[in-house]
PDB file of N, CA, C and O in Angstrom:
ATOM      1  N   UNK A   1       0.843  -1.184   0.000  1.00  0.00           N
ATOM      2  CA  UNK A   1       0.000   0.000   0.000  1.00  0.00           C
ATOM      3  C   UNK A   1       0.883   1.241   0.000  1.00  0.00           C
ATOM      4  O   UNK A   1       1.796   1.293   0.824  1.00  0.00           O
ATOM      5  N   UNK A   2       0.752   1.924  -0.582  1.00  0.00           N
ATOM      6  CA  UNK A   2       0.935   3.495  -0.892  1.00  0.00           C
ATOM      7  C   UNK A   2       0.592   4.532   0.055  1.00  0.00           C
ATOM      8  O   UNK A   2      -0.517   5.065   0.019  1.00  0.00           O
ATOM      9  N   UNK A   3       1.594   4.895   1.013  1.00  0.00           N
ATOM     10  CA  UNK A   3       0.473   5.598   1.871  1.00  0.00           C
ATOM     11  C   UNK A   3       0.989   7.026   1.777  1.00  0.00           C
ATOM     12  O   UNK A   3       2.166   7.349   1.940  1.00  0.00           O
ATOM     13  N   UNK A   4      -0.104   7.915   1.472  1.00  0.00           N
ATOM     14  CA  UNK A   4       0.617   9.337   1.059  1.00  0.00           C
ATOM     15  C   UNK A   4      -0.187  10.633   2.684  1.00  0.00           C
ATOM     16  O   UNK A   4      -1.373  10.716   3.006  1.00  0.00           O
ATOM     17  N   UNK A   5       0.719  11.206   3.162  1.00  0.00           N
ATOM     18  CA  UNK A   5       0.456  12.002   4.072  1.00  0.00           C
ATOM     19  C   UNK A   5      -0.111  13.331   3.079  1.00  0.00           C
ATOM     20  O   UNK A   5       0.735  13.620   2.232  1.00  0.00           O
ATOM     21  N   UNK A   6      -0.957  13.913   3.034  1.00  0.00           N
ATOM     22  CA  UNK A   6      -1.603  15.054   2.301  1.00  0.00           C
ATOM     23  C   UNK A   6      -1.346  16.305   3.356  1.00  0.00           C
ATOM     24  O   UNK A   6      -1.704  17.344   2.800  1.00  0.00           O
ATOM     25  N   UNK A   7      -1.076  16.441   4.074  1.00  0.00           N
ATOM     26  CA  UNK A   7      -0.757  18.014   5.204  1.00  0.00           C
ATOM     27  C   UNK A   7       0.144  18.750   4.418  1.00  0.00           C
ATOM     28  O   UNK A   7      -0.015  18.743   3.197  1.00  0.00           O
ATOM     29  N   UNK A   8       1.111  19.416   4.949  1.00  0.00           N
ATOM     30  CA  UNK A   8       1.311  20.825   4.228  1.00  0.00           C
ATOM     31  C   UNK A   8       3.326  20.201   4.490  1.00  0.00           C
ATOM     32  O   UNK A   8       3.845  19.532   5.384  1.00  0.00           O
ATOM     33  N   UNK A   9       3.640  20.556   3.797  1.00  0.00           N
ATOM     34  CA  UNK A   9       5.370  20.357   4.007  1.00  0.00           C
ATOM     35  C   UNK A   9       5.683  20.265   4.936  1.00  0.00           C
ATOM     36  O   UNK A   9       6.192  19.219   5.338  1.00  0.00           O
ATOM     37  N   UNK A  10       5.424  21.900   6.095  1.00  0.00           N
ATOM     38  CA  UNK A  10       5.728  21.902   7.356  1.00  0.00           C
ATOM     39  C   UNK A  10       5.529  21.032   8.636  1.00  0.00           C
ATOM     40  O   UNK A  10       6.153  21.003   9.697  1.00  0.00           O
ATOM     41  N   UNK A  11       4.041  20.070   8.008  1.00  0.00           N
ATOM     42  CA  UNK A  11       3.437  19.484   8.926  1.00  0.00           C
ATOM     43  C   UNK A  11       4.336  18.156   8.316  1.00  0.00           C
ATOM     44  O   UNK A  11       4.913  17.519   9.197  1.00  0.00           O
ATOM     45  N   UNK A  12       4.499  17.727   7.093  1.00  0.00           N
ATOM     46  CA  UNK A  12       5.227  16.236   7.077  1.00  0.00           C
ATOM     47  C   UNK A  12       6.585  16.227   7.485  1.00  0.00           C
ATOM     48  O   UNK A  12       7.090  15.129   7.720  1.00  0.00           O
ATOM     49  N   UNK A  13       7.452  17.532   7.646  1.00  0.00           N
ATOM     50  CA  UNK A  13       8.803  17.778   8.430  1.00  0.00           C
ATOM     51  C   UNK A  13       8.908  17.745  10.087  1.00  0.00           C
ATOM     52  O   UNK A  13      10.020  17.907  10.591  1.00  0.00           O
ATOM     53  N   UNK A  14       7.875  17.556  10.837  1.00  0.00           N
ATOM     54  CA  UNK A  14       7.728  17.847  11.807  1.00  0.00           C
ATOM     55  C   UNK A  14       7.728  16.289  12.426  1.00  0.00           C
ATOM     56  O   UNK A  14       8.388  15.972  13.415  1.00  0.00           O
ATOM     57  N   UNK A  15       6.706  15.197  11.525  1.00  0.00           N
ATOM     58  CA  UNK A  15       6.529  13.991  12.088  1.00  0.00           C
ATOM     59  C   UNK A  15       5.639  13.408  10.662  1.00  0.00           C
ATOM     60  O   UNK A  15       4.720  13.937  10.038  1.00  0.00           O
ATOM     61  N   UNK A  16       6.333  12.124  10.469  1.00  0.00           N
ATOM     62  CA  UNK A  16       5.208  11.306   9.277  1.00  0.00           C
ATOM     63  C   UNK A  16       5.172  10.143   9.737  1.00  0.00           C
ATOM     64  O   UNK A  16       5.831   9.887  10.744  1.00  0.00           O
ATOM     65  N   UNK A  17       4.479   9.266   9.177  1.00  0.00           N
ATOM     66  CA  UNK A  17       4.317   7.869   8.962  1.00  0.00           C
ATOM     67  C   UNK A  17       5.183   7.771   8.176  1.00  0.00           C
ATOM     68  O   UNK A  17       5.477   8.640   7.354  1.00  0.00           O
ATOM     69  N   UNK A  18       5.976   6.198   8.371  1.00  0.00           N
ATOM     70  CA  UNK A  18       7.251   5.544   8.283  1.00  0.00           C
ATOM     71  C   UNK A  18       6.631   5.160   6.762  1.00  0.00           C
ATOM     72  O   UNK A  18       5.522   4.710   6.473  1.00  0.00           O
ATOM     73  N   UNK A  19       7.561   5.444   6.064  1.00  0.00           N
ATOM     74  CA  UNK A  19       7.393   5.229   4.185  1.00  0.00           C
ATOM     75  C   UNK A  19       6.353   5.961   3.365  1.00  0.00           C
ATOM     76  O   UNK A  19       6.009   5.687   2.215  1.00  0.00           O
ATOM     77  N   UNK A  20       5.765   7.247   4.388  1.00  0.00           N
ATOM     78  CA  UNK A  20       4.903   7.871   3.746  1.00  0.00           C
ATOM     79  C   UNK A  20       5.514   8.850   2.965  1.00  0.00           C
ATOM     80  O   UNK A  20       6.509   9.523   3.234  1.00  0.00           O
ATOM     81  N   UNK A  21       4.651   8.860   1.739  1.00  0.00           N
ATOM     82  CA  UNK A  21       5.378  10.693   0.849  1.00  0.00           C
ATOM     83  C   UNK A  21       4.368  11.344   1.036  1.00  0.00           C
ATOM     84  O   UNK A  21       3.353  10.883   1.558  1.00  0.00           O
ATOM     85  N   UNK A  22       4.509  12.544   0.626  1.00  0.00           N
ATOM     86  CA  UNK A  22       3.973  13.860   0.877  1.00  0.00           C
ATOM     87  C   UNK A  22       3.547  13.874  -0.455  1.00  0.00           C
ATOM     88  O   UNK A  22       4.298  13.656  -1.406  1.00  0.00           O
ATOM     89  N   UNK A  23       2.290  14.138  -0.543  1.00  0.00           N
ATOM     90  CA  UNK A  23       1.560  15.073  -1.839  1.00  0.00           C
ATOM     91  C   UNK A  23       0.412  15.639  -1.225  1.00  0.00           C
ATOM     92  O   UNK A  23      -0.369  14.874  -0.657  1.00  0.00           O
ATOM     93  N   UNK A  24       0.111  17.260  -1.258  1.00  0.00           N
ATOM     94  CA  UNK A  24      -0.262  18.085  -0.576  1.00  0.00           C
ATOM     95  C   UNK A  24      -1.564  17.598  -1.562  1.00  0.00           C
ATOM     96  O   UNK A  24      -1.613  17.170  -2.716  1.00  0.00           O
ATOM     97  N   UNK A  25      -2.897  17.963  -0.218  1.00  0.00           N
ATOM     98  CA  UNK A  25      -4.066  17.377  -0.923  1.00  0.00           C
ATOM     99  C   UNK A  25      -4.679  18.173  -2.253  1.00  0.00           C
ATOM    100  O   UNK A  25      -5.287  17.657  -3.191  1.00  0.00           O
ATOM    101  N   UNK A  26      -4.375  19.459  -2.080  1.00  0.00           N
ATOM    102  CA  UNK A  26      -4.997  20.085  -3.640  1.00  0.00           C
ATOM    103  C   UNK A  26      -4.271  19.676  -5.009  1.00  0.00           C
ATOM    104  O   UNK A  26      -4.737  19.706  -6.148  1.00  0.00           O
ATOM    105  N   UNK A  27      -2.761  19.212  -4.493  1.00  0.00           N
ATOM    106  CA  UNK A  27      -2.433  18.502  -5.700  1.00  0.00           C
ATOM    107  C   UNK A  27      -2.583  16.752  -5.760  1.00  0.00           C
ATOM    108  O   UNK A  27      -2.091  16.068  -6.658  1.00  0.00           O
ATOM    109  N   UNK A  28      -3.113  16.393  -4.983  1.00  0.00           N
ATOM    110  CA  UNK A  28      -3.585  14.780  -5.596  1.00  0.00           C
ATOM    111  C   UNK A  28      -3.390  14.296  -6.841  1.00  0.00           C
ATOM    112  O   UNK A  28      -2.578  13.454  -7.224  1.00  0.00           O
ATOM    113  N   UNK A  29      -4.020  14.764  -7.301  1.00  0.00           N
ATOM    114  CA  UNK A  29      -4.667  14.451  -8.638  1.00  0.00           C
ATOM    115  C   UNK A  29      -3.779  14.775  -9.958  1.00  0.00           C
ATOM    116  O   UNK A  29      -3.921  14.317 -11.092  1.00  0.00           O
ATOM    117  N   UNK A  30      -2.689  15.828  -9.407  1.00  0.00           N
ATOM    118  CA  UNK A  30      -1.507  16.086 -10.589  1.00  0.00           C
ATOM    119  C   UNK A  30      -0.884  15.039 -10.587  1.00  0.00           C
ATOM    120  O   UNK A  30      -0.687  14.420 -11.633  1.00  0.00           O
ATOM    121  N   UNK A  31      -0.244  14.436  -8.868  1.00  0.00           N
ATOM    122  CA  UNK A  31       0.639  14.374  -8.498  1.00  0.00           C
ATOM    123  C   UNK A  31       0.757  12.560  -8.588  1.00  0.00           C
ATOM    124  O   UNK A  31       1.817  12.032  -8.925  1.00  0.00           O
ATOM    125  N   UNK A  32      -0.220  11.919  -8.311  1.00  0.00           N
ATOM    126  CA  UNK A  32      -0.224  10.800  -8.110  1.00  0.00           C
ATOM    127  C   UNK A  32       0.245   9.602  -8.801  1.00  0.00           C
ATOM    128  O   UNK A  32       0.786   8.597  -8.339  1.00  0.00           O
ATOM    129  N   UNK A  33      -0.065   9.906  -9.988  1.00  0.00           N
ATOM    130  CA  UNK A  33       0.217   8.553 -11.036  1.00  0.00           C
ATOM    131  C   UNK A  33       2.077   8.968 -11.045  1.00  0.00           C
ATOM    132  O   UNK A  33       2.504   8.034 -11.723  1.00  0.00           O
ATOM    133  N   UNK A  34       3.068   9.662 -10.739  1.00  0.00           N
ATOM    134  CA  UNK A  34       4.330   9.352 -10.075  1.00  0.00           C
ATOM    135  C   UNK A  34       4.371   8.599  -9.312  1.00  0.00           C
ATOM    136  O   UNK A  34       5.437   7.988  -9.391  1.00  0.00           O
ATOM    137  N   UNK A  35       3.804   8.286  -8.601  1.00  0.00           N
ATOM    138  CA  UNK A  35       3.542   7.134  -7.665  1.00  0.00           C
ATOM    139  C   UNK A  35       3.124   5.843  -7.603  1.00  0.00           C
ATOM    140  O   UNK A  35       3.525   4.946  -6.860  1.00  0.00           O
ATOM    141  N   UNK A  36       2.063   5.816  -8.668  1.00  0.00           N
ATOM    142  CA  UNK A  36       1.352   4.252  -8.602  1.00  0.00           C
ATOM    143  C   UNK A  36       1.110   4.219 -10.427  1.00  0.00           C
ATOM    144  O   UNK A  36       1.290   5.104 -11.263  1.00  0.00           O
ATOM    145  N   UNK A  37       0.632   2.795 -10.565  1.00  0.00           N
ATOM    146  CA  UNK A  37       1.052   2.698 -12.139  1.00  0.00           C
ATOM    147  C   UNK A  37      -0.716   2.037 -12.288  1.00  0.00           C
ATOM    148  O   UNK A  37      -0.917   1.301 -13.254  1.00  0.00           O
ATOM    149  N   UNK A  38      -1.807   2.302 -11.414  1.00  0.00           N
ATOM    150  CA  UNK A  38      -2.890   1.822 -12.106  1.00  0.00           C
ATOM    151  C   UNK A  38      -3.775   2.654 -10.873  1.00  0.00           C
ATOM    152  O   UNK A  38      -3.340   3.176  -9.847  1.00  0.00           O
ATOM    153  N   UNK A  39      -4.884   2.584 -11.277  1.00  0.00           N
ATOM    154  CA  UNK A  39      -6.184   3.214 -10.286  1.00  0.00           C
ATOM    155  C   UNK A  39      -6.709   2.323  -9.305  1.00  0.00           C
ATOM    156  O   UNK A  39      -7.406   2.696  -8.361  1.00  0.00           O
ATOM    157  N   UNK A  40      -6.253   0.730  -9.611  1.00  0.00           N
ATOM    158  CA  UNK A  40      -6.294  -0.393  -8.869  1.00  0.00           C
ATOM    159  C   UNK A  40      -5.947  -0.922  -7.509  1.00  0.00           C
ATOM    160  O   UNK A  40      -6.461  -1.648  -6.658  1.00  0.00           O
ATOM    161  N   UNK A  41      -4.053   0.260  -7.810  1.00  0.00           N
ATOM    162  CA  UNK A  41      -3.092  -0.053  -6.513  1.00  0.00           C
ATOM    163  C   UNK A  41      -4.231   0.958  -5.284  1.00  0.00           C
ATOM    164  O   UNK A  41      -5.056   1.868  -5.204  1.00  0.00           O
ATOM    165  N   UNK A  42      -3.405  -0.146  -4.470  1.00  0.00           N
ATOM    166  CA  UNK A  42      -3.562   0.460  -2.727  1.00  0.00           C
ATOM    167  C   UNK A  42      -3.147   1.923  -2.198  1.00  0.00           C
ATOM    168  O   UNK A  42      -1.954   2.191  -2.054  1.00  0.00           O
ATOM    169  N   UNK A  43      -4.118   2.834  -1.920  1.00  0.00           N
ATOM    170  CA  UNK A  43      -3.375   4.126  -1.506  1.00  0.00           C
ATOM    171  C   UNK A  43      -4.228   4.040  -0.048  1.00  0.00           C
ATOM    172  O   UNK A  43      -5.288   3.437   0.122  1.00  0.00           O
ATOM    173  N   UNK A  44      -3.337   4.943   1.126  1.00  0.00           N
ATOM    174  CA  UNK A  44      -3.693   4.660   2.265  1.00  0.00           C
ATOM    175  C   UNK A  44      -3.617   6.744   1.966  1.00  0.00           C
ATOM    176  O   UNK A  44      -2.708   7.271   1.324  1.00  0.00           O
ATOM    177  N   UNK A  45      -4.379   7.257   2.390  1.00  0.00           N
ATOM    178  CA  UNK A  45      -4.425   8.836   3.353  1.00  0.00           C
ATOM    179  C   UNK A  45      -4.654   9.195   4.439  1.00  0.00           C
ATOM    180  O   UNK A  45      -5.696   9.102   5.087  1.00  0.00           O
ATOM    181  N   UNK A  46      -3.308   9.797   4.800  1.00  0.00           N
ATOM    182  CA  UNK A  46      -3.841  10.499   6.513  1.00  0.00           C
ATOM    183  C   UNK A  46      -3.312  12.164   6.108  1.00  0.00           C
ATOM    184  O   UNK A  46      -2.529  12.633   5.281  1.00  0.00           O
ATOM    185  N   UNK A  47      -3.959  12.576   6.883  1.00  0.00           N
ATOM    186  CA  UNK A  47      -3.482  14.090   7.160  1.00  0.00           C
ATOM    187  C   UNK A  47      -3.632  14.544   8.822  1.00  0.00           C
ATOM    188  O   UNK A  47      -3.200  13.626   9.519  1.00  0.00           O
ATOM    189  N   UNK A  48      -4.142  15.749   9.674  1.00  0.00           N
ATOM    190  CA  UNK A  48      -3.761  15.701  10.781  1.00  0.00           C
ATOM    191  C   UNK A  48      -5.134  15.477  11.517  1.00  0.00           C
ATOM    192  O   UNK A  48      -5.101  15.500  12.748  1.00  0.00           O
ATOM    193  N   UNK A  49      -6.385  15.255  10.860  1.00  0.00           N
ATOM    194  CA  UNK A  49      -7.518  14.683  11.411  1.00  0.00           C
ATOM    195  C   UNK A  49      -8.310  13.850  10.569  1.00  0.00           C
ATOM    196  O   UNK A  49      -9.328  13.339  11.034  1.00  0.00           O
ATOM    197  N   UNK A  50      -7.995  13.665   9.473  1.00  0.00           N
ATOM    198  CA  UNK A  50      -8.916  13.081   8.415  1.00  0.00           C
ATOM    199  C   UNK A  50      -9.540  13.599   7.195  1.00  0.00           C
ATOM    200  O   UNK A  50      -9.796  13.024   6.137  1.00  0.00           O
ATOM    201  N   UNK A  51      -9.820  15.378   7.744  1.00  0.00           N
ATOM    202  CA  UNK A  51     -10.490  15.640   7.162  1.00  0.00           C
ATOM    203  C   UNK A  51     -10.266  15.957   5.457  1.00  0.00           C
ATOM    204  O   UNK A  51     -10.948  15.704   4.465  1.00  0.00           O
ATOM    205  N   UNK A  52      -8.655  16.794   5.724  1.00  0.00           N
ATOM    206  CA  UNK A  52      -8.176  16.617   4.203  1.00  0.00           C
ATOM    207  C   UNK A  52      -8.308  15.503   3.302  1.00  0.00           C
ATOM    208  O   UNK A  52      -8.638  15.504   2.116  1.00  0.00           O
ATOM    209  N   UNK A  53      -7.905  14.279   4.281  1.00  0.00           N
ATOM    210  CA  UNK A  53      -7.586  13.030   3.510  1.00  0.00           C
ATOM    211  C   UNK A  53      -8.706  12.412   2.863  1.00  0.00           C
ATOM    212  O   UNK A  53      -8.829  11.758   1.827  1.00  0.00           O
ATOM    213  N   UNK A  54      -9.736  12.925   4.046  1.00  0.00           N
ATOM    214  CA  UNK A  54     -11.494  12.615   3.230  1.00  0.00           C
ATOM    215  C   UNK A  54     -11.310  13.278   1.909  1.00  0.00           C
ATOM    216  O   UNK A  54     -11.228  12.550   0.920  1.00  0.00           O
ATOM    217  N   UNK A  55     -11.249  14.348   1.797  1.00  0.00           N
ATOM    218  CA  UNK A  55     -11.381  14.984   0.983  1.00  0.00           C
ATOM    219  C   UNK A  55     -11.224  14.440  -0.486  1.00  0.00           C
ATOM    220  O   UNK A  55     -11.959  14.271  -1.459  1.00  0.00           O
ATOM    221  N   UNK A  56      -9.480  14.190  -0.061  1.00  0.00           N
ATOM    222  CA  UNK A  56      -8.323  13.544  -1.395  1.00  0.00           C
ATOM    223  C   UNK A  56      -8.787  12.132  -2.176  1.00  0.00           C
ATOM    224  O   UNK A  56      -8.660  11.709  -3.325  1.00  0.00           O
ATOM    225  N   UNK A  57      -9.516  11.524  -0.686  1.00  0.00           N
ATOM    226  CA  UNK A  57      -9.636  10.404  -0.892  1.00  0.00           C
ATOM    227  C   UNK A  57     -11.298  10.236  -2.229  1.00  0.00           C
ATOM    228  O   UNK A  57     -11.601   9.462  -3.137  1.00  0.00           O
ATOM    229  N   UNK A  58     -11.909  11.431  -1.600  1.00  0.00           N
ATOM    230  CA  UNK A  58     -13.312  11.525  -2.404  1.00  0.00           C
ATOM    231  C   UNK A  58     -12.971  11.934  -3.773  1.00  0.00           C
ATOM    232  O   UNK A  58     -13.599  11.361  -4.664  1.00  0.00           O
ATOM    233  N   UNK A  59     -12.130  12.782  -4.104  1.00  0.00           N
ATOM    234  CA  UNK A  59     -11.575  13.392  -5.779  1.00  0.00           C
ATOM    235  C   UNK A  59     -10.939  11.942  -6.061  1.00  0.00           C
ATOM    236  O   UNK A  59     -11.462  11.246  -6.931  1.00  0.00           O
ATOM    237  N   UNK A  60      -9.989  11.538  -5.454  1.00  0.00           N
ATOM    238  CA  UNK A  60      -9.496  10.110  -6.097  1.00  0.00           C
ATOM    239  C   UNK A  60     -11.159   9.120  -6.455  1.00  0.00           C
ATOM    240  O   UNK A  60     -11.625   8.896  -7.572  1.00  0.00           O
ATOM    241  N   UNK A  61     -11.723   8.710  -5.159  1.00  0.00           N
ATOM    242  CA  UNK A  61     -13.244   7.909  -5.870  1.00  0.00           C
ATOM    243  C   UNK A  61     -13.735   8.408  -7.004  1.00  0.00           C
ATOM    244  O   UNK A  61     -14.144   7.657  -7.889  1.00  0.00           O
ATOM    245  N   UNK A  62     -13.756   9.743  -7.120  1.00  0.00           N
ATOM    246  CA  UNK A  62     -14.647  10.524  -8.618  1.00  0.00           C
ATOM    247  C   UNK A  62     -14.085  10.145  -9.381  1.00  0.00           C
ATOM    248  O   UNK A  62     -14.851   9.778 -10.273  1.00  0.00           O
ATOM    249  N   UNK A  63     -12.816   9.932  -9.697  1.00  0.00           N
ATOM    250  CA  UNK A  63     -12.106  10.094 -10.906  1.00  0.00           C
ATOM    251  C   UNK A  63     -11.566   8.371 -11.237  1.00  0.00           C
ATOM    252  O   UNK A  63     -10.777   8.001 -12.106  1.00  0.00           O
ATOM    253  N   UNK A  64     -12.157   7.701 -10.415  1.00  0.00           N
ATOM    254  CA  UNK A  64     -12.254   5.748 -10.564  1.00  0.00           C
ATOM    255  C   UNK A  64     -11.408   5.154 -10.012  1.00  0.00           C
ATOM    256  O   UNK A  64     -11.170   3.952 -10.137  1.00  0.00           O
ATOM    257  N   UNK A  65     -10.705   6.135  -9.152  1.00  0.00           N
ATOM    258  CA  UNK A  65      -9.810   5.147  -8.114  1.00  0.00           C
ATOM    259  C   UNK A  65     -10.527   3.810  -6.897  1.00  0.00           C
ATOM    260  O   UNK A  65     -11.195   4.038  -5.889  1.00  0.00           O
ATOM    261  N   UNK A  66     -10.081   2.410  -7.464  1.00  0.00           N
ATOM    262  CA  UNK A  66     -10.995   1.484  -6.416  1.00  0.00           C
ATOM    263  C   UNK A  66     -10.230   1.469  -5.432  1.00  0.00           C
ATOM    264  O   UNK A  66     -11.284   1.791  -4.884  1.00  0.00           O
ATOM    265  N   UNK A  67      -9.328   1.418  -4.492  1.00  0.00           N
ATOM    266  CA  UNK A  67      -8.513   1.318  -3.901  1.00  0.00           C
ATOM    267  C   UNK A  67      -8.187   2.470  -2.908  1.00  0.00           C
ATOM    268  O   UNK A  67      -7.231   2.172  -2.192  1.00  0.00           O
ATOM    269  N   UNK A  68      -8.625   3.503  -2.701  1.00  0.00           N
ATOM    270  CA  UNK A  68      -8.147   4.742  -2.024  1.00  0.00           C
ATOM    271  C   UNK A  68      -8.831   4.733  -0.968  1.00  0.00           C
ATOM    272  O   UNK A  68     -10.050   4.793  -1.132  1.00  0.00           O
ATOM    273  N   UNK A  69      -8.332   4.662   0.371  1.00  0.00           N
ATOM    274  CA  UNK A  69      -9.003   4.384   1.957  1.00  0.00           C
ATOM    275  C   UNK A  69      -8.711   5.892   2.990  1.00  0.00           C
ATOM    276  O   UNK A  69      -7.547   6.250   3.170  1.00  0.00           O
ATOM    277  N   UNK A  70      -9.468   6.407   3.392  1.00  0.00           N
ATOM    278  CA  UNK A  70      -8.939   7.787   4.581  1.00  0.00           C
ATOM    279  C   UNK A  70      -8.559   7.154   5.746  1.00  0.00           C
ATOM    280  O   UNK A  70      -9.427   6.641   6.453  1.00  0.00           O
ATOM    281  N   UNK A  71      -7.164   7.103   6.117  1.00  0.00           N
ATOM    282  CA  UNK A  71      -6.410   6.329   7.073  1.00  0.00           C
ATOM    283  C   UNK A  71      -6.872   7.424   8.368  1.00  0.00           C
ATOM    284  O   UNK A  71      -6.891   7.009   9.527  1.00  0.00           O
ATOM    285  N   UNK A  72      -7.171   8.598   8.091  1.00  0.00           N
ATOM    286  CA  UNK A  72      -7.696   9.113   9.303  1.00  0.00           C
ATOM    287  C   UNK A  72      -6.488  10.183   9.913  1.00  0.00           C
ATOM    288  O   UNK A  72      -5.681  10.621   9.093  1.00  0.00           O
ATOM    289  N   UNK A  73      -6.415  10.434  10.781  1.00  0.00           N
ATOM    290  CA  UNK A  73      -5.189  11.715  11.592  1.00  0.00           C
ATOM    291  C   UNK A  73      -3.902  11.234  12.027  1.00  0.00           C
ATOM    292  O   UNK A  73      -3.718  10.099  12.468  1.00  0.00           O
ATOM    293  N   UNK A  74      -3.136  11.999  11.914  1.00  0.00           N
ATOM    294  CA  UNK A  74      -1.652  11.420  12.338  1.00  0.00           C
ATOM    295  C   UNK A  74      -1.606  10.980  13.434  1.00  0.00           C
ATOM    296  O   UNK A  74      -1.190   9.884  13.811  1.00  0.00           O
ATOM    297  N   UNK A  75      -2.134  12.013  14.133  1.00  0.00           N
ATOM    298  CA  UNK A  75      -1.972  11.648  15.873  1.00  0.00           C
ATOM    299  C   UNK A  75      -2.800  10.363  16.251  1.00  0.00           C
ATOM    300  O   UNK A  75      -2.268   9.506  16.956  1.00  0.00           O
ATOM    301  N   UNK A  76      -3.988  10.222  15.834  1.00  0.00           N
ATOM    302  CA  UNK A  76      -4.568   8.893  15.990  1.00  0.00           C
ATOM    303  C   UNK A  76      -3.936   8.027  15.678  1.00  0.00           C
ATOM    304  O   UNK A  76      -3.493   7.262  16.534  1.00  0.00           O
ATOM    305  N   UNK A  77      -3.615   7.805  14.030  1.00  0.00           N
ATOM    306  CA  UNK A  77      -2.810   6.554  13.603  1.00  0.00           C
ATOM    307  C   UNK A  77      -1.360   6.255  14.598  1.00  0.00           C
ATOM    308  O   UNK A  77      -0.908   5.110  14.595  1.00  0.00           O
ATOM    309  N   UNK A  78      -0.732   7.244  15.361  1.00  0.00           N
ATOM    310  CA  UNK A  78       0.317   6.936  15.994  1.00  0.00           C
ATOM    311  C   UNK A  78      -0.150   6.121  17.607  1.00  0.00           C
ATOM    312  O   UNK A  78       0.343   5.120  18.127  1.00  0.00           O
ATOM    313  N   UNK A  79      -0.909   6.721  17.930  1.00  0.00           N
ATOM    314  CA  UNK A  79      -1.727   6.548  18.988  1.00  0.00           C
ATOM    315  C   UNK A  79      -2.157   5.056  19.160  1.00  0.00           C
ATOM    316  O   UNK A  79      -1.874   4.334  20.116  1.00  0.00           O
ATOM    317  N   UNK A  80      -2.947   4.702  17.978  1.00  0.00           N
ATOM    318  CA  UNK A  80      -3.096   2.800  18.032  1.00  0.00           C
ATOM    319  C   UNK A  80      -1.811   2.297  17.508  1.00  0.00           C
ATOM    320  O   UNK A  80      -1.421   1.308  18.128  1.00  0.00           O
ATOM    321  N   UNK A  81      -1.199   2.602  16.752  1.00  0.00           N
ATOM    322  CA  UNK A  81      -0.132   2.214  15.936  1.00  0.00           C
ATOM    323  C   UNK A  81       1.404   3.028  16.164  1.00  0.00           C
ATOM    324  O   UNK A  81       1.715   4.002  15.477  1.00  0.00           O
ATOM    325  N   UNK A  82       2.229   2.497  17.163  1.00  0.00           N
ATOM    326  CA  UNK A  82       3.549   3.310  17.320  1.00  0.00           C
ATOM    327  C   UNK A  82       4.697   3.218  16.519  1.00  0.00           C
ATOM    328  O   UNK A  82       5.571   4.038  16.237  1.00  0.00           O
ATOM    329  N   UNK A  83       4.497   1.960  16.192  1.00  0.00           N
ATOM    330  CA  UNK A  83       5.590   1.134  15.193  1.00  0.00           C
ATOM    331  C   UNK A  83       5.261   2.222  14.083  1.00  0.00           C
ATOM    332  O   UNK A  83       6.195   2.979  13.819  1.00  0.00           O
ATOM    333  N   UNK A  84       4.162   2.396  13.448  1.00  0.00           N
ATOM    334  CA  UNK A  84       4.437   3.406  12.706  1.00  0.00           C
ATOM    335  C   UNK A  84       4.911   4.688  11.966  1.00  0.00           C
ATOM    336  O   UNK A  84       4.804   5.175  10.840  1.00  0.00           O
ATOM    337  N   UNK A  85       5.654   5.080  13.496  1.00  0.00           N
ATOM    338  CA  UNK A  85       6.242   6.279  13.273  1.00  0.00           C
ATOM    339  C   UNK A  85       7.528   6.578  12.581  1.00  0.00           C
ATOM    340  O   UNK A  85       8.391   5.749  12.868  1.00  0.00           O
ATOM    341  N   UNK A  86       7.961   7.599  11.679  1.00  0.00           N
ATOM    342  CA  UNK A  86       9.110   7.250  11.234  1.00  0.00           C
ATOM    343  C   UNK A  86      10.275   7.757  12.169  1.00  0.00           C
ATOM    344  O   UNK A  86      10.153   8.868  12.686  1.00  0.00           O
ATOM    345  N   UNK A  87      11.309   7.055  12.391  1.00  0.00           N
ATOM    346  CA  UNK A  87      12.295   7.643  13.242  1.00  0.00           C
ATOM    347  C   UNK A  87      12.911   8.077  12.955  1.00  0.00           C
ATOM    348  O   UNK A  87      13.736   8.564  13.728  1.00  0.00           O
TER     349      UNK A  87
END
């Protein structure tokens, strides 16, 4: 799975998920197919509550992505999940 942090530069310099890249959520949709080679693959989104990632995740569904899940907020995902963090 592909997991892309959508927050703002400042916010993915501060703390990310371990193998996450950064593509800021208004560019999704430029930005993505650098990344994955079908609409099929696995993309995971978090940003710092969900709400962006809802967002990213809803323009990806419009446009026929099957695969695109809102992983939800950083701080949460670290919160159940520690191993996740990148060190």
């Amino acid at each position: 799975m592909l997991i892309i942090d959508v927050r703002t530069p400042e916010e993915f310099a501060e703390g990310h998920l371990k193998d996450a890249i950064l593509i800021e959520y208004q560019n999704i949709l430029e930005e993505i197919f650098k990344h994955i080679d079908s609409k099929d693959d696995e993309i995971g989104l978090y940003c710092a509550a969900g709400v962006r990632s809802g967002f990213a995740t809803y323009m990806l569904e419009q446009q026929g992505f099957t695969n695109a899940v809102n992983l939800g907020g950083y701080h949460d995902i670290l919160y159940h999940h520690p191993e996740l963090a990148d060190a």
